[in-house]
N, C-alpha and C positions, 0 to 999 in steps of 0.2 A: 504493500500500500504506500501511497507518497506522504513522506514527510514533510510535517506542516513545522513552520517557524510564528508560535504568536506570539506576541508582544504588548503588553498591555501593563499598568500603573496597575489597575484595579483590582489586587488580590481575589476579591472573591469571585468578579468577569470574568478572567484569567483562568482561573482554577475549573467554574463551571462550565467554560466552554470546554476547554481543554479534554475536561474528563468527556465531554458529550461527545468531542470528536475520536477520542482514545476507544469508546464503546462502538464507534462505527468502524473501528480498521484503522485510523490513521495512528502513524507515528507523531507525535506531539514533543516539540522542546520547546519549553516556554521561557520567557524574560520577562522581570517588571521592569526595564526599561530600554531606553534606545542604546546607551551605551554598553548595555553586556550583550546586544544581539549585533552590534558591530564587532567586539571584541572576539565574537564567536565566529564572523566573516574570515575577519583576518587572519585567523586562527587555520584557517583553511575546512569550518564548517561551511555544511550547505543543506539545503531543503529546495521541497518541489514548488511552496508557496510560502509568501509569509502574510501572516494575518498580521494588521500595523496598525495600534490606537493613534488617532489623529493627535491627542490632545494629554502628554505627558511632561512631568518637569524638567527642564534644563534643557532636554532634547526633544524637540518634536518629530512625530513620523515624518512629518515631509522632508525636514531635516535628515533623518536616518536613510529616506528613499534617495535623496540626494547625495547622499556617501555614499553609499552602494553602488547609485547608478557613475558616479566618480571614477568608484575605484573599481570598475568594469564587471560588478555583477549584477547579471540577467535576472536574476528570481524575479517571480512573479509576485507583485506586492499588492494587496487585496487591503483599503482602509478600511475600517471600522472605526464608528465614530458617530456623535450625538447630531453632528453639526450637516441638516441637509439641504442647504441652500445652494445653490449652483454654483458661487464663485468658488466655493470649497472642493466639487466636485470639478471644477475646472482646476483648479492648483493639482489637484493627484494627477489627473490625466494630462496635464502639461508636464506634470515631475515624472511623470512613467509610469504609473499605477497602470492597474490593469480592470478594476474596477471600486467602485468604492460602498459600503453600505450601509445602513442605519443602524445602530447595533439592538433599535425597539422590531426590526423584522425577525419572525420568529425564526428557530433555530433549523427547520427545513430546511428552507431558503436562503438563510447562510450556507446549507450542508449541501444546496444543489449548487450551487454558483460555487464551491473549492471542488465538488467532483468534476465539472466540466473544465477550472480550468489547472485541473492538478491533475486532473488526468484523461486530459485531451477527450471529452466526452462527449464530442459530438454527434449528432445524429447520421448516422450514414446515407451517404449517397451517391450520385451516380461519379464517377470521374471525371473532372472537366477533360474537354478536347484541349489537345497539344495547344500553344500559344507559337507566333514569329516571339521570336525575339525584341523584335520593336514594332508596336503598333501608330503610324502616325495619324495624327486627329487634326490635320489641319494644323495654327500653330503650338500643340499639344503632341510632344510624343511620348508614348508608353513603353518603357522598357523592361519588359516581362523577365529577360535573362537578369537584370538585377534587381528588379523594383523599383526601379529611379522613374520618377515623370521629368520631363524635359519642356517647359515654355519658352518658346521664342529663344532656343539655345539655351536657354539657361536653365539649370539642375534646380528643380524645388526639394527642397530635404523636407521630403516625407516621412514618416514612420511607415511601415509595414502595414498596418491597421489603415492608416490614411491612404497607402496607395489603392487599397482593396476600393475603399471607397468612394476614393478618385474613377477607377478604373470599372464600377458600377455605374457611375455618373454617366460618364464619359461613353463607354460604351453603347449606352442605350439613350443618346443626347436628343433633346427633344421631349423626351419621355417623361412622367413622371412620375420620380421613385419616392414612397413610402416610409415616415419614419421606422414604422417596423422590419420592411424589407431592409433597410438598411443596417437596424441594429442587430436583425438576427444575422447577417453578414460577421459583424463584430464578434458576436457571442455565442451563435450559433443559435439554429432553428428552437421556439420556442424556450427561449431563455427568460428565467422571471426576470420580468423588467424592475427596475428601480425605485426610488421612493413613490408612493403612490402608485393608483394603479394605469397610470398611463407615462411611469418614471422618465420609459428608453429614450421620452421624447428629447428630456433634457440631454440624455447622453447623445442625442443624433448631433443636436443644438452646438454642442459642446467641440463635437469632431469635427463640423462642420466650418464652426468658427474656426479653429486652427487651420482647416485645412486653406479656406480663404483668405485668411492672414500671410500663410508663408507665400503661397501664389502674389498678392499684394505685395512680397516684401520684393519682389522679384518685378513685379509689372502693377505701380502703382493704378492703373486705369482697368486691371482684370475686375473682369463682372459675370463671368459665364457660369458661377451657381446660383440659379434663383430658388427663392421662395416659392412652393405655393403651398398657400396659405391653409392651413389645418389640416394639410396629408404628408406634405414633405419635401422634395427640393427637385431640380432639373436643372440639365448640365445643358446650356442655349449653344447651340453649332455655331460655329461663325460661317455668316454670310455670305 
Protein backbone atom coordinates (compact mmCIF):
# COMPACT_ATOMS: atom_id res chain seq x y z
CA UNK A 1 0.00 0.00 0.00
CA UNK A 2 1.49 3.62 -0.53
CA UNK A 3 2.83 5.49 2.09
CA UNK A 4 1.29 8.57 3.27
CA UNK A 5 3.45 11.56 4.95
CA UNK A 6 0.82 13.67 7.31
CA UNK A 7 1.75 16.55 8.82
CA UNK A 8 -0.36 18.22 11.16
CA UNK A 9 0.15 20.68 14.64
CA UNK A 10 -3.01 19.04 15.81
CA UNK A 11 -2.34 16.01 18.04
CA UNK A 12 -5.56 14.66 18.37
CA UNK A 13 -6.26 15.52 13.94
CA UNK A 14 -3.18 13.90 13.50
CA UNK A 15 -3.53 10.82 15.42
CA UNK A 16 -7.30 10.25 14.21
CA UNK A 17 -6.65 10.50 10.94
CA UNK A 18 -3.62 8.64 10.88
CA UNK A 19 -5.20 5.64 12.80
CA UNK A 20 -8.30 5.81 10.09
CA UNK A 21 -5.95 5.72 7.34
CA UNK A 22 -3.52 2.95 9.15
CA UNK A 23 -7.02 0.63 9.29
CA UNK A 24 -7.53 1.19 5.53
CA UNK A 25 -4.00 -0.31 4.39
CA UNK A 26 -1.95 2.67 4.32
CA UNK A 27 1.50 3.20 5.69
CA UNK A 28 1.36 6.29 7.89
CA UNK A 29 4.45 8.44 9.26
CA UNK A 30 3.26 11.39 10.93
CA UNK A 31 4.98 14.82 12.04
CA UNK A 32 3.42 17.73 14.34
CA UNK A 33 5.31 19.97 12.36
CA UNK A 34 6.90 21.26 9.03
CA UNK A 35 10.39 21.17 10.33
CA UNK A 36 10.61 17.35 11.24
CA UNK A 37 8.90 16.31 7.90
CA UNK A 38 11.64 18.20 6.02
CA UNK A 39 14.30 16.99 8.36
CA UNK A 40 12.96 13.42 7.30
CA UNK A 41 13.31 14.61 3.37
CA UNK A 42 16.77 15.37 3.79
CA UNK A 43 17.38 12.41 5.53
CA UNK A 44 16.74 10.62 2.31
CA UNK A 45 12.84 9.60 3.45
CA UNK A 46 10.11 9.51 1.13
CA UNK A 47 6.34 8.76 0.66
CA UNK A 48 3.69 8.21 -2.16
CA UNK A 49 1.79 11.45 -0.75
CA UNK A 50 1.99 13.81 1.87
CA UNK A 51 -1.01 15.17 3.63
CA UNK A 52 0.01 19.12 4.70
CA UNK A 53 -1.95 21.37 7.47
CA UNK A 54 -2.12 24.71 5.81
CA UNK A 55 -1.84 26.52 9.16
CA UNK A 56 1.19 25.41 11.63
CA UNK A 57 3.76 27.50 13.92
CA UNK A 58 6.93 28.81 12.69
CA UNK A 59 6.54 26.96 9.46
CA UNK A 60 3.63 26.88 7.25
CA UNK A 61 2.76 24.17 4.80
CA UNK A 62 3.01 26.38 1.88
CA UNK A 63 6.32 27.07 3.23
CA UNK A 64 7.33 23.24 3.62
CA UNK A 65 5.67 22.61 -0.07
CA UNK A 66 8.05 25.29 -1.15
CA UNK A 67 11.22 23.58 0.28
CA UNK A 68 10.40 20.46 -1.13
CA UNK A 69 9.46 21.76 -4.37
CA UNK A 70 13.26 23.71 -3.87
CA UNK A 71 15.15 21.04 -3.04
CA UNK A 72 13.61 18.93 -6.03
CA UNK A 73 11.13 16.73 -4.53
CA UNK A 74 8.13 15.42 -6.43
CA UNK A 75 5.76 14.20 -3.68
CA UNK A 76 2.56 14.79 -4.17
CA UNK A 77 1.20 17.39 -1.47
CA UNK A 78 -2.53 17.13 -0.70
CA UNK A 79 -3.52 20.49 1.87
CA UNK A 80 -5.70 20.07 4.45
CA UNK A 81 -6.98 22.96 6.07
CA UNK A 82 -10.00 25.06 7.67
CA UNK A 83 -9.34 27.93 5.22
CA UNK A 84 -11.73 27.42 1.92
CA UNK A 85 -11.60 30.52 0.20
CA UNK A 86 -10.15 30.42 -3.22
CA UNK A 87 -7.07 32.79 -2.85
CA UNK A 88 -5.86 29.93 -0.47
CA UNK A 89 -6.73 27.27 -2.86
CA UNK A 90 -4.83 29.31 -5.43
CA UNK A 91 -1.45 29.64 -3.39
CA UNK A 92 -1.29 25.51 -3.12
CA UNK A 93 -1.95 25.19 -6.70
CA UNK A 94 0.55 27.97 -7.65
CA UNK A 95 3.06 26.40 -4.87
CA UNK A 96 2.48 22.75 -6.57
CA UNK A 97 -0.12 21.14 -4.49
CA UNK A 98 -1.99 18.70 -6.15
CA UNK A 99 -5.03 19.38 -4.42
CA UNK A 100 -6.33 20.95 -1.54
CA UNK A 101 -9.35 20.04 1.08
CA UNK A 102 -11.45 21.08 3.90
CA UNK A 103 -10.40 19.18 6.60
CA UNK A 104 -14.89 19.44 7.82
CA UNK A 105 -15.22 16.85 4.52
CA UNK A 106 -15.90 13.79 5.85
CA UNK A 107 -13.24 11.07 6.02
CA UNK A 108 -14.48 9.05 2.79
CA UNK A 109 -13.77 11.65 0.72
CA UNK A 110 -10.40 12.55 2.13
CA UNK A 111 -9.88 8.51 1.64
CA UNK A 112 -11.13 8.63 -2.07
CA UNK A 113 -9.11 11.65 -3.22
CA UNK A 114 -5.32 9.98 -1.54
CA UNK A 115 -6.59 6.55 -3.27
CA UNK A 116 -6.77 8.07 -6.73
CA UNK A 117 -3.82 10.15 -6.34
CA UNK A 118 -1.58 7.64 -4.28
CA UNK A 119 -2.39 5.23 -6.31
CA UNK A 120 -2.82 6.27 -9.60
CA UNK A 121 -6.64 5.30 -9.41
CA UNK A 122 -8.02 6.17 -12.36
CA UNK A 123 -10.97 4.83 -14.19
CA UNK A 124 -9.87 2.98 -17.14
CA UNK A 125 -10.10 3.50 -20.45
CA UNK A 126 -9.71 3.39 -23.92
CA UNK A 127 -5.89 4.39 -25.07
CA UNK A 128 -5.41 7.44 -26.77
CA UNK A 129 -4.20 7.24 -30.53
CA UNK A 130 -0.47 7.84 -31.08
CA UNK A 131 0.20 11.81 -31.16
CA UNK A 132 2.94 13.82 -34.04
CA UNK A 133 5.02 15.05 -32.18
CA UNK A 134 4.05 18.67 -32.67
CA UNK A 135 0.62 19.63 -33.30
CA UNK A 136 0.57 23.24 -35.00
CA UNK A 137 -2.74 25.44 -34.20
CA UNK A 138 -2.18 28.36 -36.09
CA UNK A 139 0.02 30.80 -33.98
CA UNK A 140 -0.05 27.82 -31.10
CA UNK A 141 2.16 24.83 -31.36
CA UNK A 142 1.64 21.63 -29.22
CA UNK A 143 4.58 19.64 -28.57
CA UNK A 144 3.37 16.21 -27.55
CA UNK A 145 7.18 14.77 -27.44
CA UNK A 146 7.74 17.09 -24.53
CA UNK A 147 4.79 18.87 -23.39
CA UNK A 148 5.93 22.28 -24.18
CA UNK A 149 3.12 24.69 -25.93
CA UNK A 150 4.90 27.16 -28.09
CA UNK A 151 3.12 30.97 -28.95
CA UNK A 152 4.31 32.87 -31.54
CA UNK A 153 7.87 31.17 -30.90
CA UNK A 154 7.94 31.57 -27.66
CA UNK A 155 7.89 28.51 -24.99
CA UNK A 156 4.97 29.10 -22.32
CA UNK A 157 6.16 27.17 -19.11
CA UNK A 158 3.22 25.12 -18.47
CA UNK A 159 2.84 22.47 -15.97
CA UNK A 160 1.94 19.19 -17.19
CA UNK A 161 -1.76 19.50 -15.73
CA UNK A 162 -1.87 22.97 -17.68
CA UNK A 163 -0.64 21.58 -20.90
CA UNK A 164 -3.44 18.79 -20.61
CA UNK A 165 -5.68 21.53 -20.52
CA UNK A 166 -4.33 23.69 -22.95
CA UNK A 167 -4.35 20.83 -25.32
CA UNK A 168 -8.30 20.13 -24.44
CA UNK A 169 -8.95 23.77 -25.22
CA UNK A 170 -7.11 23.92 -28.19
CA UNK A 171 -7.86 20.99 -29.72
CA UNK A 172 -11.41 21.14 -29.94
CA UNK A 173 -11.30 25.27 -30.55
CA UNK A 174 -14.42 26.65 -31.05
CA UNK A 175 -16.17 24.26 -28.90
CA UNK A 176 -17.40 24.58 -25.68
CA UNK A 177 -15.76 22.75 -22.99
CA UNK A 178 -17.35 22.18 -19.52
CA UNK A 179 -16.02 22.98 -16.13
CA UNK A 180 -16.50 19.25 -15.23
CA UNK A 181 -15.17 17.80 -18.42
CA UNK A 182 -12.20 19.70 -17.66
CA UNK A 183 -11.73 18.94 -14.02
CA UNK A 184 -12.27 15.32 -14.55
CA UNK A 185 -9.33 15.75 -17.10
CA UNK A 186 -7.34 16.98 -13.95
CA UNK A 187 -8.52 14.29 -11.46
CA UNK A 188 -9.92 11.81 -13.22
CA UNK A 189 -13.44 10.77 -14.34
CA UNK A 190 -15.99 11.21 -11.53
CA UNK A 191 -13.68 12.72 -8.80
CA UNK A 192 -15.45 14.21 -5.64
CA UNK A 193 -15.36 17.75 -6.56
CA UNK A 194 -14.30 20.36 -3.94
CA UNK A 195 -15.66 22.45 -1.33
CA UNK A 196 -19.32 22.51 -1.89
CA UNK A 197 -21.06 20.63 -4.12
CA UNK A 198 -20.27 22.33 -7.29
CA UNK A 199 -16.21 22.96 -5.72
CA UNK A 200 -14.39 21.74 -9.31
CA UNK A 201 -15.66 24.92 -10.58
CA UNK A 202 -13.25 26.92 -8.43
CA UNK A 203 -10.51 24.53 -9.27
CA UNK A 204 -11.39 24.97 -13.23
CA UNK A 205 -11.26 28.85 -12.39
CA UNK A 206 -8.08 28.47 -10.77
CA UNK A 207 -6.02 26.42 -13.71
CA UNK A 208 -7.60 28.56 -15.99
CA UNK A 209 -6.35 31.80 -14.57
CA UNK A 210 -2.72 30.58 -14.45
CA UNK A 211 -2.91 29.08 -17.52
CA UNK A 212 -3.89 32.65 -19.16
CA UNK A 213 -1.41 34.57 -17.10
CA UNK A 214 1.72 32.69 -18.33
CA UNK A 215 0.36 32.99 -22.13
CA UNK A 216 -0.19 36.87 -21.14
CA UNK A 217 3.38 36.87 -19.65
CA UNK A 218 4.45 35.94 -23.16
CA UNK A 219 1.94 37.98 -25.50
CA UNK A 220 0.53 40.61 -23.47
CA UNK A 221 -2.61 41.04 -26.11
CA UNK A 222 -3.55 36.91 -25.86
CA UNK A 223 -7.25 36.54 -25.50
CA UNK A 224 -8.02 33.07 -27.04
CA UNK A 225 -9.64 31.43 -23.67
CA UNK A 226 -13.11 32.66 -23.34
CA UNK A 227 -15.64 32.58 -20.85
CA UNK A 228 -18.96 31.01 -21.26
CA UNK A 229 -20.70 31.89 -18.89
CA UNK A 230 -22.16 29.13 -16.29
CA UNK A 231 -20.70 25.97 -18.21
CA UNK A 232 -17.13 26.74 -18.99
CA UNK A 233 -14.51 28.04 -21.37
CA UNK A 234 -13.48 27.93 -25.27
CA UNK A 235 -10.27 28.18 -26.93
CA UNK A 236 -11.42 31.18 -30.20
CA UNK A 237 -9.35 29.95 -33.48
CA UNK A 238 -7.62 32.76 -34.95
CA UNK A 239 -9.14 34.08 -37.97
Amino acid sequence: MPHLLLVDDDDLFRESLGLNLIDEGYEVTSFANGRDVLAYLDRGGNGDVMLLDWRMPSLTGLEVLRRTRAAGIAIPVIFLTVLSDDIYEEAALEGGAVDFIDKSRRFPILLKRVQLIAEGGRPASEPEPPRPPALPLGRLTLRFDTSRAIWAGRTVDLTLTEFKILTLLAEKAGQDIGYREIYDLVHGKNFIAGHGSEGYRANVRTFIKRIRKKFRDVDPGFNHIENYAGFGYRWTAEG
